[in-house]
Every structure is written in C-alpha cells, then in structure tokens.
MIDOSE-1310 file (N, C-alpha, C; in nm, 2 decimals, decimal comma, always signed):
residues 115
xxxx	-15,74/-21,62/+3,29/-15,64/-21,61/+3,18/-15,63/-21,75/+3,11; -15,66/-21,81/+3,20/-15,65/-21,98/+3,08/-15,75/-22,01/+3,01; -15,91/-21,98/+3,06/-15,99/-22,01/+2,98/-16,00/-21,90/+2,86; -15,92/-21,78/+2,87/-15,90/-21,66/+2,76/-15,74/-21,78/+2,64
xxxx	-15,72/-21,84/+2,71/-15,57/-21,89/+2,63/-15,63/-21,96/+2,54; -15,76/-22,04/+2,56/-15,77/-22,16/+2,54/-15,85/-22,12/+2,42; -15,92/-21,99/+2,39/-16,00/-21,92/+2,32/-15,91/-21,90/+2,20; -15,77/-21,89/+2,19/-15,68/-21,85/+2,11/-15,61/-21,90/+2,01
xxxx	-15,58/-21,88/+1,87/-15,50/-21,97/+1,80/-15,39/-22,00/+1,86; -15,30/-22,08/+1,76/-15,20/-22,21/+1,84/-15,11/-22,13/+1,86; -15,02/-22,02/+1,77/-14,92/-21,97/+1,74/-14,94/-21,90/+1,92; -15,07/-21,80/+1,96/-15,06/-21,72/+2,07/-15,08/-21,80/+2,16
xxxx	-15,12/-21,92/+2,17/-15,14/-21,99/+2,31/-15,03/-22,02/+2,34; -14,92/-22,06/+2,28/-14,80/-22,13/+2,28/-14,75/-21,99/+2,35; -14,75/-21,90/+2,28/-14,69/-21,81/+2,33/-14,68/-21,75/+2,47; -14,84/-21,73/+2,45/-14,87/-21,68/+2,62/-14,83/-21,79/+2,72
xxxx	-14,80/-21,91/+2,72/-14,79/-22,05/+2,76/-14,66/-22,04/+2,80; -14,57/-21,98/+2,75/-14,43/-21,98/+2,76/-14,40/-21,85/+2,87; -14,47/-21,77/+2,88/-14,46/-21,66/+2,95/-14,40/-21,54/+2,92; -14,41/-21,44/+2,97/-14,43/-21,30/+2,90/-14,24/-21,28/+2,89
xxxx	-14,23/-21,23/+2,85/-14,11/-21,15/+2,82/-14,06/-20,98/+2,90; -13,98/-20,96/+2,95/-13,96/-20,85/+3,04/-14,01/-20,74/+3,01; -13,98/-20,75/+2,91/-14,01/-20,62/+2,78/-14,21/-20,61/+2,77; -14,22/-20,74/+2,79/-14,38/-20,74/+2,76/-14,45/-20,69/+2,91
xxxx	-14,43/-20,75/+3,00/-14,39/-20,74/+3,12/-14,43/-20,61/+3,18; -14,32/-20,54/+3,17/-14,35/-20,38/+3,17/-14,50/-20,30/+3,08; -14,49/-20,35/+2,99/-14,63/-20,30/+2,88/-14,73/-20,34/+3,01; -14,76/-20,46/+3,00/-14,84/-20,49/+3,09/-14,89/-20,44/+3,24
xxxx	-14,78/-20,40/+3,30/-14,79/-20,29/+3,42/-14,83/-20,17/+3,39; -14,75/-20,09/+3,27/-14,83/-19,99/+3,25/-14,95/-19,95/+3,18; -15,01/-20,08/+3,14/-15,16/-20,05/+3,10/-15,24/-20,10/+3,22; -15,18/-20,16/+3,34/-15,25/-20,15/+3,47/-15,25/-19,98/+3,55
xxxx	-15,15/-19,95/+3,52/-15,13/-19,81/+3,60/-15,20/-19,72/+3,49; -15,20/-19,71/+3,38/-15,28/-19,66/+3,26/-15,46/-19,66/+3,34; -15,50/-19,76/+3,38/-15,61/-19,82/+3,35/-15,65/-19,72/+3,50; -15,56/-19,73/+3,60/-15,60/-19,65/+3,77/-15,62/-19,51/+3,74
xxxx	-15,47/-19,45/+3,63/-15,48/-19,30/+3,65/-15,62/-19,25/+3,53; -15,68/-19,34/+3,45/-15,80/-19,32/+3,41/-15,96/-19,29/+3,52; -15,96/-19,40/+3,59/-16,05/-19,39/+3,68/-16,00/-19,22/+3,75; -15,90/-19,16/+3,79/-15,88/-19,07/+3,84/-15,90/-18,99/+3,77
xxxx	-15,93/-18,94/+3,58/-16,00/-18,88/+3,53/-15,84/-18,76/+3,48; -15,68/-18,87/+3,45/-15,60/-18,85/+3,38/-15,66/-18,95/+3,23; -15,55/-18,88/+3,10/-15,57/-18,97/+2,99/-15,41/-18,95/+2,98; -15,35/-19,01/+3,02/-15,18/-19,06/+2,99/-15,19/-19,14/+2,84
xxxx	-15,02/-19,17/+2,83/-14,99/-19,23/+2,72/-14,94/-19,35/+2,73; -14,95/-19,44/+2,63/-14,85/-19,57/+2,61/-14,81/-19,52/+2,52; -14,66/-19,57/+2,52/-14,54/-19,59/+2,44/-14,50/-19,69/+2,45; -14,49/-19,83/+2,31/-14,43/-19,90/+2,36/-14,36/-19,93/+2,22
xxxx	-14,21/-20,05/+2,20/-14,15/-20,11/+2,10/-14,21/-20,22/+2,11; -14,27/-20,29/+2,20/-14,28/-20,44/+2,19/-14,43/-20,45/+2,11; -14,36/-20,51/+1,96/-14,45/-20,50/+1,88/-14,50/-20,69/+1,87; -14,45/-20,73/+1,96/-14,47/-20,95/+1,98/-14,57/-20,95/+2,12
xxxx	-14,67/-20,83/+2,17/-14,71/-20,82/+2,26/-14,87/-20,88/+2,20; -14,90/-20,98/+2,22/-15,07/-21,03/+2,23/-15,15/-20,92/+2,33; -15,27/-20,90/+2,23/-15,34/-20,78/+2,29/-15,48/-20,90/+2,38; -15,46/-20,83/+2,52/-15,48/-20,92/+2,60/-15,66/-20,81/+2,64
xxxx	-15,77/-20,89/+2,68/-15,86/-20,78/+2,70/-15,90/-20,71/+2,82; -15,78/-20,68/+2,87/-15,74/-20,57/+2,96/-15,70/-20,48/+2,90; -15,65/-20,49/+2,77/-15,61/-20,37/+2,71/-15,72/-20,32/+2,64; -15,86/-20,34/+2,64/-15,91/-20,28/+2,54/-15,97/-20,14/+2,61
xxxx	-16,02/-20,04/+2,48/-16,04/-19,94/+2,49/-15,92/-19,80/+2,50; -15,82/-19,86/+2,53/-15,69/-19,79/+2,52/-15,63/-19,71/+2,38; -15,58/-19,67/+2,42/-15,49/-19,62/+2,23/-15,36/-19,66/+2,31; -15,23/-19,74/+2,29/-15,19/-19,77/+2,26/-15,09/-19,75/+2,13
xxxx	-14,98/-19,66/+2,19/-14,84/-19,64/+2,07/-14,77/-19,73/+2,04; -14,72/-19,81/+1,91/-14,63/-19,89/+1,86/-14,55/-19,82/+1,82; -14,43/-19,84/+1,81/-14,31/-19,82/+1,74/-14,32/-19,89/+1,60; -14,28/-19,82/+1,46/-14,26/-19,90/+1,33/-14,18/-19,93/+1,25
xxxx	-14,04/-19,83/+1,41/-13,92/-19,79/+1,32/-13,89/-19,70/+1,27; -13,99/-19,60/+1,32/-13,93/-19,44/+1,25/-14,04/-19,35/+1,37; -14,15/-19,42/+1,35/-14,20/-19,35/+1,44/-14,33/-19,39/+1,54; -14,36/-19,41/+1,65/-14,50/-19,42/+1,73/-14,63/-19,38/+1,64
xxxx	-14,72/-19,52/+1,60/-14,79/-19,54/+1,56/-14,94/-19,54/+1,66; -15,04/-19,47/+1,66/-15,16/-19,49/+1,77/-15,28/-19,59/+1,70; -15,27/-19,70/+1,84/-15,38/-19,82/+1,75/-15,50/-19,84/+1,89; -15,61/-19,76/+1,85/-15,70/-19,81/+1,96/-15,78/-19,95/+1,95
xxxx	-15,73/-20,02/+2,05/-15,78/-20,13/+2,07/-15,93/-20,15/+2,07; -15,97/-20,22/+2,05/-16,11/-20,29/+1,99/-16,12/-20,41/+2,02; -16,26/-20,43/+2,05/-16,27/-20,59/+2,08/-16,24/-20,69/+1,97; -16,21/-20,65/+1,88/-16,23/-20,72/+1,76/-16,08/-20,75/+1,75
xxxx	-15,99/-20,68/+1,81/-15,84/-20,69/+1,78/-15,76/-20,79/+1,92; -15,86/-20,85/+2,01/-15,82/-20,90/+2,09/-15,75/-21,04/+2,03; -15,64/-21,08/+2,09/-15,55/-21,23/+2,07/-15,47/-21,18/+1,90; -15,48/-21,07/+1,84/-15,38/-21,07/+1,78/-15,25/-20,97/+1,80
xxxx	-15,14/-20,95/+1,72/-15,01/-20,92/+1,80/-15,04/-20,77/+1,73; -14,96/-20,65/+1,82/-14,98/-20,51/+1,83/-14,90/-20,51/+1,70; -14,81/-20,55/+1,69/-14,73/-20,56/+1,55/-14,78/-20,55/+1,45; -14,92/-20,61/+1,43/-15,03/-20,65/+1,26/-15,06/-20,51/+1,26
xxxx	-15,07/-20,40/+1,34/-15,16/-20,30/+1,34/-15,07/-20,12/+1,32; -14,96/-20,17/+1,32/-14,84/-20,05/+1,30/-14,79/-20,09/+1,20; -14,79/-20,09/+1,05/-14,70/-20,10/+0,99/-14,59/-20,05/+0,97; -14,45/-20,14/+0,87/-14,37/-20,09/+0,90/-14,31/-20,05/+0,76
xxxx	-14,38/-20,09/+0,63/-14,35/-20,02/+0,51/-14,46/-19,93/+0,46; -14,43/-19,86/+0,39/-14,55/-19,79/+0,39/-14,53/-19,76/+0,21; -14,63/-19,75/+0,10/-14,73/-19,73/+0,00/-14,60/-19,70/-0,11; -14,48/-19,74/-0,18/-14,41/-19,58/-0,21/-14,47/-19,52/-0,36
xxxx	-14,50/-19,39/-0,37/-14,55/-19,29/-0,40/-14,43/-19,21/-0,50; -14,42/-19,24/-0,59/-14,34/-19,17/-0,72/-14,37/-19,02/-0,77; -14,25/-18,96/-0,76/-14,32/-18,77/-0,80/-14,34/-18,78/-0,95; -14,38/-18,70/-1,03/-14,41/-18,64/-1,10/-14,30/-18,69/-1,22
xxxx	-14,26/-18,69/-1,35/-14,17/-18,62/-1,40/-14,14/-18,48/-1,46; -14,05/-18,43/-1,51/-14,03/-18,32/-1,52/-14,16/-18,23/-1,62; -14,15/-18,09/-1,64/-14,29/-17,99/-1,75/-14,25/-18,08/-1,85; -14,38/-18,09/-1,91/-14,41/-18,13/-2,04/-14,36/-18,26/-2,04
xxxx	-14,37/-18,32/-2,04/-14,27/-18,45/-2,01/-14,37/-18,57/-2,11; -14,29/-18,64/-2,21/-14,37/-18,75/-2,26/-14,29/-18,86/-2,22; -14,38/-18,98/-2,28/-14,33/-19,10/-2,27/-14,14/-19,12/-2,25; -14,13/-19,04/-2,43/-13,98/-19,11/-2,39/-13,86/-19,02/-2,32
xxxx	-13,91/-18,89/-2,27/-13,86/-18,80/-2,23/-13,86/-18,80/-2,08; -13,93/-18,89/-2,00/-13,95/-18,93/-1,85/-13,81/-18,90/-1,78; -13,71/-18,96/-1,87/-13,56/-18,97/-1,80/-13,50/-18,80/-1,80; -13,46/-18,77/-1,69/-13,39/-18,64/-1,68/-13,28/-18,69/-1,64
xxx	-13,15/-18,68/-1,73/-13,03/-18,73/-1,67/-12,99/-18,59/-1,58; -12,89/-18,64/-1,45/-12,79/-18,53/-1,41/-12,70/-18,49/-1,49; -12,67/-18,32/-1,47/-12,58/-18,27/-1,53/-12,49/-18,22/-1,41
C-alpha cells in the first residue's frame, strides 16, 4: 500500500495518509467479500454513496454502483481509473435538454403564455 501511495498525486496521498473513513471502510470490506463470492462463481453487487472513495487496485475489474443523488450509477473499474475518486465517474448534473415549442411555431411566437 505505500509504495501504491507513493505512486499518487498529492491531493490522494494525503488522503489515504490520513486514513480511511468508516463509510469508506465498509466499501472496502465489501469489495473484499465481492472479490471471495466471485471466485465461488456468484456476480453480486456494490452499492455504494461514498463517492470521496480512491479507487484502490483491488478494486479493479468490478462494476461498482455510485450514488449521484437520484440514482446508482454503474462504473466498471479499469486500470486506467486507478488513484482517482469514484465521484469523477458518476455524475451528478446531467445535459439539460429543452422540448420543442409549440405547431408551427416561429421565432417570435416561441412564448406560449398560460391561460
């Protein structure tokens, strides 16, 4: 684990350096127990909120649920996503998308007041 720390920018080393959080804590146990009932030839789930959790490379190969605030987001881990936070990978705004205006509708006619 320390020569993985050491590998890491400043913001996550500091972090993992300070030690995990309860909340983190737990994630971490269940991608141990995740990782056993695999070899046994289950495919269980993670659910998790802790979106401040450094993806550690124990976790890779997993899918992995975030929370975004509305709803469980699925992020399969990749080697490429190791030492950054589960949080970059669930967003939590999303695109907004304008309907239509009303038939025939021009330029200055866009506005439909309520009646």
């Amino acid at each position: 684990m320390d020569d993985f720390i050491k590998l890491l920018p400043a913001r996550q080393r500091r972090s993992l350096k300070r030690g995990l959080s309860p909340a983190q804590r737990t994630l971490l146990e269940k991608v141990r127990r995740v990782r056993r009932q695999i070899s046994e030839g289950k495919q269980p789930v993670i659910k998790t909120y802790s979106r401040d959790m450094i993806i550690l490379p124990e976790m890779l190969g997993l899918t992995i649920q975030v929370y975004n605030g509305k709803e469980f987001t699925p992020i399969e881990i990749a080697p490429e996503t190791v030492g950054h936070y589960l949080g970059e990978y669930s967003y939590t705004c999303k695109k907004v998308t304008h309907g239509a205006p009303g038939l025939k509708a021009t330029r200055s006619s866009m506005y439909i007041p309520l009646k």
